[in-house]
C-alpha positions, 0 to 999 in steps of 0.5 A: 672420398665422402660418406653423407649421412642423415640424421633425425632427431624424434621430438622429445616426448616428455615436457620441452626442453629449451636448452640445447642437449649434448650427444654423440653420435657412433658410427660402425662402417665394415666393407668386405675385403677392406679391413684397415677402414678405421686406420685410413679414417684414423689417419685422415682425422689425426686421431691418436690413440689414449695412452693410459696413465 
């Protein structure tokens, strides 16, 4: 199972920048009558959650 997204960064519209700029990118996915989405997607990446300190 895989989802494909596209994405598309807009020219910057202020002076070039000629080095390369970090970002993230957050993504919300709901399915009606599928609620334990993000624990497969969590299981599938091995991402556990932060214990705080």
């Amino acid at each position: 199972m895989s989802l494909q997204l596209m994405v598309q960064r807009e020219p910057d519209q202020g002076t070039p920048i000629d080095e390369p700029v970090h970002f993230a990118l957050a993504i919300t996915l709901t399915m009606p009558g599928i609620i334990d989405i993000y624990e497969q997607v969590r299981q599938r990446l091995a991402i556990s959650p932060r214990m705080p300190v």
